[in-house]
NUBA-975676 format. One record per residue (C-alpha): residue in one letter; y, z, x. Coordinates in steps of 0.1 Angstrom, whole numbers, plus 5000, padded with zeros to 4 digits. Layout:
<nodes>
<node><residu>a</residu><y>Y</y><z>Z</z><x>X</x></node>
...
</nodes>
This chain:
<nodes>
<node><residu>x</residu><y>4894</y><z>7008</z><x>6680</x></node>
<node><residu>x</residu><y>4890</y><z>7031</z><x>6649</x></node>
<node><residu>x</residu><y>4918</y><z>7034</z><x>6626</x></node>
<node><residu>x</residu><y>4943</y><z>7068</z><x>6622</x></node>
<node><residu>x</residu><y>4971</y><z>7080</z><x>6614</x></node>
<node><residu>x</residu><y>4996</y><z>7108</z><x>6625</x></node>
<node><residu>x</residu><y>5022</y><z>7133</z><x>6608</x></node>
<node><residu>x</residu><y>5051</y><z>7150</z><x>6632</x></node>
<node><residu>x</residu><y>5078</y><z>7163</z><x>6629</x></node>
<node><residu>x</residu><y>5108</y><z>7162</z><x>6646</x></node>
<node><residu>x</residu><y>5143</y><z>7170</z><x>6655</x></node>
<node><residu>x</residu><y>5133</y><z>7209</z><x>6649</x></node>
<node><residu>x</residu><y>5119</y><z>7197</z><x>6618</x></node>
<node><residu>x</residu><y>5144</y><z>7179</z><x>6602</x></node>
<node><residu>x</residu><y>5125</y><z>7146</z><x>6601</x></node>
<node><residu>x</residu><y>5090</y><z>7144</z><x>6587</x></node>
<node><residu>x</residu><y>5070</y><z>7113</z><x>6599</x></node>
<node><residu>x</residu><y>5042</y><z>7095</z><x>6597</x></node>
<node><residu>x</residu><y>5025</y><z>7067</z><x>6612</x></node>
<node><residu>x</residu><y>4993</y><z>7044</z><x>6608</x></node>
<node><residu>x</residu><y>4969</y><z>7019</z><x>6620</x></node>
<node><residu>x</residu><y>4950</y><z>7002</z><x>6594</x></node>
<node><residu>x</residu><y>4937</y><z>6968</z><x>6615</x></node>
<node><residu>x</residu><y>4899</y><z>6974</z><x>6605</x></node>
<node><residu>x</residu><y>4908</y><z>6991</z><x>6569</x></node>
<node><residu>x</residu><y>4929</y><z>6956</z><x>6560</x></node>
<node><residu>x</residu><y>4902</y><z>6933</z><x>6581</x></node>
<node><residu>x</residu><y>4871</y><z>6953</z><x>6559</x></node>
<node><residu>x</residu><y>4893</y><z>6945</z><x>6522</x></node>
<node><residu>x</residu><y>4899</y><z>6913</z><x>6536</x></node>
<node><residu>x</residu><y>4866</y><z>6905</z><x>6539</x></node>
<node><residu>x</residu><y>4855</y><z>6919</z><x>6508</x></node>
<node><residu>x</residu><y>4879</y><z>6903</z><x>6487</x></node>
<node><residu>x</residu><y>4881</y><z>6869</z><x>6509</x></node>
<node><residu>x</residu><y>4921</y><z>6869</z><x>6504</x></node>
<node><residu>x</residu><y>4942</y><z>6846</z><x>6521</x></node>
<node><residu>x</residu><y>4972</y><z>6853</z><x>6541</x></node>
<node><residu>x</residu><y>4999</y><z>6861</z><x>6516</x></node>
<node><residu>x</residu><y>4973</y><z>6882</z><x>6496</x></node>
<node><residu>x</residu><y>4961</y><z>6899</z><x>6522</x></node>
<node><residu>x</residu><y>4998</y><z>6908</z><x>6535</x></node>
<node><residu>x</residu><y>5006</y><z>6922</z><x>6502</x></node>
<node><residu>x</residu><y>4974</y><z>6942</z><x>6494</x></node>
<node><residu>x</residu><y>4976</y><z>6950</z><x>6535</x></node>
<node><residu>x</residu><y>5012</y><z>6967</z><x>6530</x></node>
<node><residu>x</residu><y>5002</y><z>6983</z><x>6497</x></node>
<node><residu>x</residu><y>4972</y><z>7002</z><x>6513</x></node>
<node><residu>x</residu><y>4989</y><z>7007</z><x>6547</x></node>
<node><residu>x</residu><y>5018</y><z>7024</z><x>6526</x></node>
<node><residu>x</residu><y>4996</y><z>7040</z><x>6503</x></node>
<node><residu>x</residu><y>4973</y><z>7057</z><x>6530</x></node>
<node><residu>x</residu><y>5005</y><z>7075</z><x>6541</x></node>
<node><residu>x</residu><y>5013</y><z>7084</z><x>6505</x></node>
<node><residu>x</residu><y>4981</y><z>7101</z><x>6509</x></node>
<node><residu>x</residu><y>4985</y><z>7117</z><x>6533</x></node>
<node><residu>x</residu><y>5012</y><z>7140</z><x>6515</x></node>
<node><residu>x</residu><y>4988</y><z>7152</z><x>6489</x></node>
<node><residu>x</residu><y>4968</y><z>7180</z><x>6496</x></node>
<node><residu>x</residu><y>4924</y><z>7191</z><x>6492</x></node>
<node><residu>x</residu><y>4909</y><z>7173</z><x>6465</x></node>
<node><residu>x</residu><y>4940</y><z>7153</z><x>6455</x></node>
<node><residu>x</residu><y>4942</y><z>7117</z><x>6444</x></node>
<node><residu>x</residu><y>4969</y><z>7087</z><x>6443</x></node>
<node><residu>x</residu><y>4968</y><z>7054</z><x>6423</x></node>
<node><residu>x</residu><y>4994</y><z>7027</z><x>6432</x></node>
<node><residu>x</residu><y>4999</y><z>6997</z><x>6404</x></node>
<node><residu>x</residu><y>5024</y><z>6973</z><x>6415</x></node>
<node><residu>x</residu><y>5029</y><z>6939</z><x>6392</x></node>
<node><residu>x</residu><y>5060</y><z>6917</z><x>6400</x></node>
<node><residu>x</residu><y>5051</y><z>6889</z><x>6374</x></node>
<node><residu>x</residu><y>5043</y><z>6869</z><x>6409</x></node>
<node><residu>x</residu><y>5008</y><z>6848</z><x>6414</x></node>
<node><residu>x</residu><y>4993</y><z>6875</z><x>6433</x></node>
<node><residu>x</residu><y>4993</y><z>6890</z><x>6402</x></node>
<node><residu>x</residu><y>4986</y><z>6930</z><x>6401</x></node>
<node><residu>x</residu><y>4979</y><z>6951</z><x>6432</x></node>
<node><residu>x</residu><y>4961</y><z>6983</z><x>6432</x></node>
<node><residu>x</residu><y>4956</y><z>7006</z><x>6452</x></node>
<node><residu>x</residu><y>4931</y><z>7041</z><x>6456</x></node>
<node><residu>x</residu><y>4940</y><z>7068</z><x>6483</x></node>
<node><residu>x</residu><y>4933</y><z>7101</z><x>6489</x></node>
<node><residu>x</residu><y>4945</y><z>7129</z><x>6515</x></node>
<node><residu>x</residu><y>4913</y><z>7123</z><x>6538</x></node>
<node><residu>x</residu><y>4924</y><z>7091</z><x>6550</x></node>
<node><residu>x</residu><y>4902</y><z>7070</z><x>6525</x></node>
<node><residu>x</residu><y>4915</y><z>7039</z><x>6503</x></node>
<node><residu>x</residu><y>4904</y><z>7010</z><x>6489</x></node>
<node><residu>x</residu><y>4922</y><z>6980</z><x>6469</x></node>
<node><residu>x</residu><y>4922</y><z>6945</z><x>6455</x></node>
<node><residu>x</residu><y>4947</y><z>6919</z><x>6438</x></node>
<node><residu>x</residu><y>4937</y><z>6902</z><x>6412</x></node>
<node><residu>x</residu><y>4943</y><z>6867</z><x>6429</x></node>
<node><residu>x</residu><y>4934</y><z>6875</z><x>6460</x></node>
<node><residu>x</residu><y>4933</y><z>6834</z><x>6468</x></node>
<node><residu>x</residu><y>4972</y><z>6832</z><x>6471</x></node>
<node><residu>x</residu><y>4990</y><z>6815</z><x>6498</x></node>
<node><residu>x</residu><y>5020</y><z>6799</z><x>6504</x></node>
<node><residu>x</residu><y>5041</y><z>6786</z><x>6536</x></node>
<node><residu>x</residu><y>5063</y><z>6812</z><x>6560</x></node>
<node><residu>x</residu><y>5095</y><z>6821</z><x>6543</x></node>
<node><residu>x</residu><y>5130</y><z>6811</z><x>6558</x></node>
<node><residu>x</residu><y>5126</y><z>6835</z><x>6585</x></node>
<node><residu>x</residu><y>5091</y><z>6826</z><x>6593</x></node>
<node><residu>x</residu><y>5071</y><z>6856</z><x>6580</x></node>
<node><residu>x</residu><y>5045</y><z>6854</z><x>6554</x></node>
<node><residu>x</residu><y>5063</y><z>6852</z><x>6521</x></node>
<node><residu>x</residu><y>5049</y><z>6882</z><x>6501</x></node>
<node><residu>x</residu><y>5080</y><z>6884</z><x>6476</x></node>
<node><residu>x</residu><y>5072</y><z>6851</z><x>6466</x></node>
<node><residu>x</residu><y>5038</y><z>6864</z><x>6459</x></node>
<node><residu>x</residu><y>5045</y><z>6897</z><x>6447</x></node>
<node><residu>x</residu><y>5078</y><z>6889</z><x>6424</x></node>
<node><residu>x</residu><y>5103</y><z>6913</z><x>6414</x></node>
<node><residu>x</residu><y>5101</y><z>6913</z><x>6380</x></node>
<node><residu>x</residu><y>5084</y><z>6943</z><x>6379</x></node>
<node><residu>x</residu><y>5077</y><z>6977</z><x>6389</x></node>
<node><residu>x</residu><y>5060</y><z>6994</z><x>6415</x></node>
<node><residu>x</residu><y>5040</y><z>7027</z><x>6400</x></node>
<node><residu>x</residu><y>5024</y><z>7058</z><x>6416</x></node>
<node><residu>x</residu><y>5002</y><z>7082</z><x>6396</x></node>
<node><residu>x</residu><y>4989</y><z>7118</z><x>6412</x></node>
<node><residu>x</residu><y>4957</y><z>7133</z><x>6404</x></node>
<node><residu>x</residu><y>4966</y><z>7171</z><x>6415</x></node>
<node><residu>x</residu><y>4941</y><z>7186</z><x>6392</x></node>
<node><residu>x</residu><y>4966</y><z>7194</z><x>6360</x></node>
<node><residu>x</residu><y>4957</y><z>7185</z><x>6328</x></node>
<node><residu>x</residu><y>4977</y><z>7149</z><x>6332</x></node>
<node><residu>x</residu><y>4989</y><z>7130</z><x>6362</x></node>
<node><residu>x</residu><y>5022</y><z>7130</z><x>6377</x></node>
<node><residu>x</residu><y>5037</y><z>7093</z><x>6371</x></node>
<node><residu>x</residu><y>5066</y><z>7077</z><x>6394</x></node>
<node><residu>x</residu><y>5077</y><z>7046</z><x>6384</x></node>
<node><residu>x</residu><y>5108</y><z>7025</z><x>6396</x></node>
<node><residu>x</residu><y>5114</y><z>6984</z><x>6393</x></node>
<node><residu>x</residu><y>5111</y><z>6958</z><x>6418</x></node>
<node><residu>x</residu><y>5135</y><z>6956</z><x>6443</x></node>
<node><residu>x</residu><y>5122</y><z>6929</z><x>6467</x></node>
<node><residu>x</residu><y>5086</y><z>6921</z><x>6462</x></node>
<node><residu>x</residu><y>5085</y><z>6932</z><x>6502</x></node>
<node><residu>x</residu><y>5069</y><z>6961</z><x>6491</x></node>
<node><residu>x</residu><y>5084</y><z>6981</z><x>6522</x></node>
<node><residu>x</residu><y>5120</y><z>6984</z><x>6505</x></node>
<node><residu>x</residu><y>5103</y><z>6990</z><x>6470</x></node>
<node><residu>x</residu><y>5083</y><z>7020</z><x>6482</x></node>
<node><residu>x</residu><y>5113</y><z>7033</z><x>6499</x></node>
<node><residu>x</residu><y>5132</y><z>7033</z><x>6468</x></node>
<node><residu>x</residu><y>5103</y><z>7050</z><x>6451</x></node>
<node><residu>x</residu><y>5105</y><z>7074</z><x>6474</x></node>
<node><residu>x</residu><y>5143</y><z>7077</z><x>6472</x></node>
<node><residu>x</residu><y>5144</y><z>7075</z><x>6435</x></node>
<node><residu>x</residu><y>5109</y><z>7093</z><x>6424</x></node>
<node><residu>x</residu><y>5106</y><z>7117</z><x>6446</x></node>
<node><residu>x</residu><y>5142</y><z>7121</z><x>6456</x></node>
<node><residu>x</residu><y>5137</y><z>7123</z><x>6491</x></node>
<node><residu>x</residu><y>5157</y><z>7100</z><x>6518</x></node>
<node><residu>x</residu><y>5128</y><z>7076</z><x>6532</x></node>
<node><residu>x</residu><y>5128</y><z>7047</z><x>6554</x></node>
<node><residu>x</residu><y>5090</y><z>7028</z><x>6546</x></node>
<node><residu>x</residu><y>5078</y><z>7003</z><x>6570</x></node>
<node><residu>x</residu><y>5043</y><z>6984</z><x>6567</x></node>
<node><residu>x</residu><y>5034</y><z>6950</z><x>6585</x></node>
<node><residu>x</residu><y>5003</y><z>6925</z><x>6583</x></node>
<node><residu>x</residu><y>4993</y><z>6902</z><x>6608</x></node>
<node><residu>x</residu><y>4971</y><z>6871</z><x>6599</x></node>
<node><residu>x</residu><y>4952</y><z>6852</z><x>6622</x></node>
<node><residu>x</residu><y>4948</y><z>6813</z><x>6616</x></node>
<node><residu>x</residu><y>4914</y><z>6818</z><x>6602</x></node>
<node><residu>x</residu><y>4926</y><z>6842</z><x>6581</x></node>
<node><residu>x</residu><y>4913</y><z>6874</z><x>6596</x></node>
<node><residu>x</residu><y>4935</y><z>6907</z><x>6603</x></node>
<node><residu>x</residu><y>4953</y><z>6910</z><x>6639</x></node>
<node><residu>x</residu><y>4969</y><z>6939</z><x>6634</x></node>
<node><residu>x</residu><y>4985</y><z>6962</z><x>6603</x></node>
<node><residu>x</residu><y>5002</y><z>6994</z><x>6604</x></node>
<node><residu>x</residu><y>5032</y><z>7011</z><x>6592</x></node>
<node><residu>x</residu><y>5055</y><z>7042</z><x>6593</x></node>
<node><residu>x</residu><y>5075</y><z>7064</z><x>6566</x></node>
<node><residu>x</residu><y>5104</y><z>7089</z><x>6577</x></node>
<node><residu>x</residu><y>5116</y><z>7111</z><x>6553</x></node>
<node><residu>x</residu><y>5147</y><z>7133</z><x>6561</x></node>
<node><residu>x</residu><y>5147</y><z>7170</z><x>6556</x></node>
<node><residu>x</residu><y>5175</y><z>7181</z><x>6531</x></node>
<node><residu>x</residu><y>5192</y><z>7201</z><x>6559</x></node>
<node><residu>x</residu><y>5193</y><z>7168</z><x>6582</x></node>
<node><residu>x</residu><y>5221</y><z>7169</z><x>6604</x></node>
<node><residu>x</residu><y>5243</y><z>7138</z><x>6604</x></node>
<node><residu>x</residu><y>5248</y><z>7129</z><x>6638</x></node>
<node><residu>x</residu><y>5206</y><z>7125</z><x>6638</x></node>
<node><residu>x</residu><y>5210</y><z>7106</z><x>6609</x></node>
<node><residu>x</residu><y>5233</y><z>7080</z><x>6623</x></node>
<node><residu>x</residu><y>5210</y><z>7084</z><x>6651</x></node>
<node><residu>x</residu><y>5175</y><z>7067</z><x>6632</x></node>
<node><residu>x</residu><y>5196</y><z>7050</z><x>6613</x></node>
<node><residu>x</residu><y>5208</y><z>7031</z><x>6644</x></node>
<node><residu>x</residu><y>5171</y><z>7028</z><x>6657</x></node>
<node><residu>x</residu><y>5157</y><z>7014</z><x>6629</x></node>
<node><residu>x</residu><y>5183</y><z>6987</z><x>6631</x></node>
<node><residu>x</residu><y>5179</y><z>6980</z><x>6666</x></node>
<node><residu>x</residu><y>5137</y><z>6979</z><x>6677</x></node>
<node><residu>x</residu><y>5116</y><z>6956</z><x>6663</x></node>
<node><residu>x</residu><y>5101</y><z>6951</z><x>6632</x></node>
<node><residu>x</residu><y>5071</y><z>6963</z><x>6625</x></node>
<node><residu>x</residu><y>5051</y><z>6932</z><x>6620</x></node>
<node><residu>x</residu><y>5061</y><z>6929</z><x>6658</x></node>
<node><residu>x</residu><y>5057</y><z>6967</z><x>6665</x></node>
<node><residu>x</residu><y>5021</y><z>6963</z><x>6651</x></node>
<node><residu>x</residu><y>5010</y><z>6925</z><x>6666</x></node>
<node><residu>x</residu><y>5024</y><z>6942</z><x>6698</x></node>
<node><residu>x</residu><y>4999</y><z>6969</z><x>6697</x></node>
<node><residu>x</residu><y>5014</y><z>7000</z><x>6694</x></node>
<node><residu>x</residu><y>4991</y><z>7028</z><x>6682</x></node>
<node><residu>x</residu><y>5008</y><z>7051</z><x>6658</x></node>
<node><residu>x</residu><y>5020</y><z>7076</z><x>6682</x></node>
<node><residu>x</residu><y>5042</y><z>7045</z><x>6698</x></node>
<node><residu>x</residu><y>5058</y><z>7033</z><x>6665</x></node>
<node><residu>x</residu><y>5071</y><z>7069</z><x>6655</x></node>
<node><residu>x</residu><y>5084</y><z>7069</z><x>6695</x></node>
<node><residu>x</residu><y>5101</y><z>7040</z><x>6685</x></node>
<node><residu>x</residu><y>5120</y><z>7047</z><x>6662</x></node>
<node><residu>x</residu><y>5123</y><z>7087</z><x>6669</x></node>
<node><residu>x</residu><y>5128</y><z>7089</z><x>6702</x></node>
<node><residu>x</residu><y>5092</y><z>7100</z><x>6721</x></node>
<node><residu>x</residu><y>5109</y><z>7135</z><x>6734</x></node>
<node><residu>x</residu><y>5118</y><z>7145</z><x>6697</x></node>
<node><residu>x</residu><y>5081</y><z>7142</z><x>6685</x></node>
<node><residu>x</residu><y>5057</y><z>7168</z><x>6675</x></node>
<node><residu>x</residu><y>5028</y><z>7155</z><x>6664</x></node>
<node><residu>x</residu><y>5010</y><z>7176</z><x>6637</x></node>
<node><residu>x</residu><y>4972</y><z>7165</z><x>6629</x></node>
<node><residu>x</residu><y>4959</y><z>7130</z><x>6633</x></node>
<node><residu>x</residu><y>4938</y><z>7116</z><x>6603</x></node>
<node><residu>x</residu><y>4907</y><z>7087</z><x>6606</x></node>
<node><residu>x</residu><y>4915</y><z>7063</z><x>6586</x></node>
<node><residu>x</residu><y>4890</y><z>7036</z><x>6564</x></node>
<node><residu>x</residu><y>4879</y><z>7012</z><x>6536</x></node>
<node><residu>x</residu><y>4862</y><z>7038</z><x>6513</x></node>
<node><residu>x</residu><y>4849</y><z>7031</z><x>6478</x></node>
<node><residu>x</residu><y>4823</y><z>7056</z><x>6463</x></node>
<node><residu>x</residu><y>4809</y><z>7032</z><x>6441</x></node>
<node><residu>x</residu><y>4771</y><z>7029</z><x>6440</x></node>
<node><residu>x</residu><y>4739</y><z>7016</z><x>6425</x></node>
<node><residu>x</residu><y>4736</y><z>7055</z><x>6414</x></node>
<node><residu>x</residu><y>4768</y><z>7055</z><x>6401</x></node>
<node><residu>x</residu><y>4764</y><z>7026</z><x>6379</x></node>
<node><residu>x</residu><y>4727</y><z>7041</z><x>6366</x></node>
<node><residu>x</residu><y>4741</y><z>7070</z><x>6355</x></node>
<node><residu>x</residu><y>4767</y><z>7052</z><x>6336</x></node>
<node><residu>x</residu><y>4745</y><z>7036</z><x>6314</x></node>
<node><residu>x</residu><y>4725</y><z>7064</z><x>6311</x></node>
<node><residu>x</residu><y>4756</y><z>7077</z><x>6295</x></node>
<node><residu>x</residu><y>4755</y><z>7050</z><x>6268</x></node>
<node><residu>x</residu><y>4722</y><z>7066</z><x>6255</x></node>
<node><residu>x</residu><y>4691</y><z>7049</z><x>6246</x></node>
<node><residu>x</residu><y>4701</y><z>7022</z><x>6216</x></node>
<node><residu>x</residu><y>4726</y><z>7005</z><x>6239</x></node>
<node><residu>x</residu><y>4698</y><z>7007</z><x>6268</x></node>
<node><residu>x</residu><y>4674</y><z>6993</z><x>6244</x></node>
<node><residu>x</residu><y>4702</y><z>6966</z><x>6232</x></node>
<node><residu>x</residu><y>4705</y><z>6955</z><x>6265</x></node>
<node><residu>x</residu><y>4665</y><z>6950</z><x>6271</x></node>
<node><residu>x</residu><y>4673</y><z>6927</z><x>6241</x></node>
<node><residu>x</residu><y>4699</y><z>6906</z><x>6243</x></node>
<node><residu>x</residu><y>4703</y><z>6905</z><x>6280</x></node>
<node><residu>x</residu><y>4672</y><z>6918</z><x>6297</x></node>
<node><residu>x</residu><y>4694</y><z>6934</z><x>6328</x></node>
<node><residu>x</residu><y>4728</y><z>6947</z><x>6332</x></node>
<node><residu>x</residu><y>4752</y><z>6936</z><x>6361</x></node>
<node><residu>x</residu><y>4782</y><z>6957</z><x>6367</x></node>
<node><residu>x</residu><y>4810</y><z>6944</z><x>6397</x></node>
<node><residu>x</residu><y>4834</y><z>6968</z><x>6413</x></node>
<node><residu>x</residu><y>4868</y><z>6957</z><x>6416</x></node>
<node><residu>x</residu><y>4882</y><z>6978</z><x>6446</x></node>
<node><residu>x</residu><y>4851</y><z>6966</z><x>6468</x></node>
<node><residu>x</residu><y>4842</y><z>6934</z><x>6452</x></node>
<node><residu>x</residu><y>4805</y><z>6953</z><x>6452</x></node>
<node><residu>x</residu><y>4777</y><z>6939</z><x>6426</x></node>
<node><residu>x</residu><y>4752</y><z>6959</z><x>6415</x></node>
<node><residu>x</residu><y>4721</y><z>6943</z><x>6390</x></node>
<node><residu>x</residu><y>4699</y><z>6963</z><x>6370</x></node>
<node><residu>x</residu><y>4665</y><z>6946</z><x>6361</x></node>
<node><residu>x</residu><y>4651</y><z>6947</z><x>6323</x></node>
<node><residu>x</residu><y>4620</y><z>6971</z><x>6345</x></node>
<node><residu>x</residu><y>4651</y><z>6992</z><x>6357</x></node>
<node><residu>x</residu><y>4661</y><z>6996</z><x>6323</x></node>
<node><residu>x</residu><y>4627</y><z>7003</z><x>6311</x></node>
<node><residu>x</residu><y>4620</y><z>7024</z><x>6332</x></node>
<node><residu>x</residu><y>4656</y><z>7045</z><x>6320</x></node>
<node><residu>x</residu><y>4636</y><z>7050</z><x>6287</x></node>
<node><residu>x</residu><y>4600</y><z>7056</z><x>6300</x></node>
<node><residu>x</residu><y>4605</y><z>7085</z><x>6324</x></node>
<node><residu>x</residu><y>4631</y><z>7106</z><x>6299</x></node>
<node><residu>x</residu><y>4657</y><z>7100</z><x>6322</x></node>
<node><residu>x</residu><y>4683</y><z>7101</z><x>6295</x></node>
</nodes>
């Protein structure tokens, strides 16, 4: 089943939701990156959460997420934009370590708190807009809430849950945020609040199955929903072997020549998609040969 995700509204639209499956877009970065299970729960969560963050933007707009707790899994980042695409990596992506006290994958070990989560938005102005808050839990779920909360000054709850198999593959991932509505009336906040206390988490919501729709139901109350425009969701980097040619192209012909020289070839590697590329000393040659630059 292809990944998505959902916005809605409800209680006369004094809730906005949102809701996502991201099973295959975890399993294809866990494949890429070959992370274990702690890594791939906190890189998992980060692009779960951050898909929905992108969801928010509008057009041509882009997100960046850079979270570093001072933990082994060292940095997290993450790439997102409003059509449902992200890619991301850690920068240890071989960090493990045994369940927690409550028997969950122990991503705050991994992730640390001392910290801070950041979140920088391309909307086309001359500079980015920057959020930044510390490090509550090294969750990740209650640090993007207070993000939320404290950034953006909006009233969230943020959910995201990874399940790992055994042999380290994805089961299931997914995740939720509800933000209430300035106007909100208090008698539906009590209401959510109480709901989101009382159903399971979601790590079980998710390893249970339930498709986005389901979650927000969940929590919302099915009857309340209206659900607004569902978005496919994947593992997207635009990096290619084009990409990288035109770069060096950009370096102009001594540094080509330099590195028919020293090197003979160029190599570049792509973090987000762990993709190699290698240019051969004929590739580069051929650069300076046909006028290219």
């Amino acid at each position: 089943m292809n990944d998505y995700l959902v916005k809605a509204l409800a209680y006369n639209n004094q809730v906005r939701a949102y809701a996502v499956r991201t099973t295959e877009t975890v399993s294809e970065a866990q494949r890429r990156h070959y992370t274990w299970p702690t890594a791939s729960a906190a890189l998992g969560r980060s692009m779960t959460v951050g898909v929905m963050l992108g969801a928010m933007l509008k057009d041509e707009d882009k997100l960046t997420i850079r979270i570093n707790g001072g933990g082994p899994v060292g940095t997290i980042l993450v790439d997102t934009n409003s059509k449902g695409e992200v890619r991301g990596y850690v920068k240890n992506p071989q960090t493990h370590f045994e369940l927690n006290q409550i028997g969950k994958l122990d991503v705050a070990r991994a992730v640390g708190t001392d910290g801070a989560l950041i979140v920088s938005k391309d909307i086309g102005l001359k500079h980015p807009f920057v959020g930044q808050v510390p490090l509550v839990s090294g969750e990740l779920g209650e640090d993007f809430t207070s993000y939320l909360v404290q950034s953006e000054q909006i009233p969230s709850s943020v959910g995201a849950g990874v399940i790992v198999n055994p042999d380290n593959s994805i089961q299931a991932a997914g995740g939720f945020i509800i933000q209430l509505m300035p106007d909100t009336q208090e008698e539906v906040i009590s209401f959510i609040e109480r709901r989101i206390e009382s159903i399971p988490s979601i790590s079980a919501m998710v390893m249970e199955g339930l498709m986005p729709e389901q979650i927000l139901g969940q929590i919302l109350g099915e009857s309340n929903l209206n659900i607004l425009e569902t978005i496919p969701v994947q593992f997207h980097c635009p990096c290619s072997e084009e990409r990288v040619t035109n770069a060096i192209i950009s370096l102009g012909n001594k540094e080509i020549e330099d590195m028919i020289h020293t090197d003979g070839q160029a190599e570049a590697h792509c973090h987000f998609c762990n993709a190699h590329y290698h240019l051969t000393k004929e590739d580069l040659e051929g650069m300076l040969e046909t006028n290219i630059i």
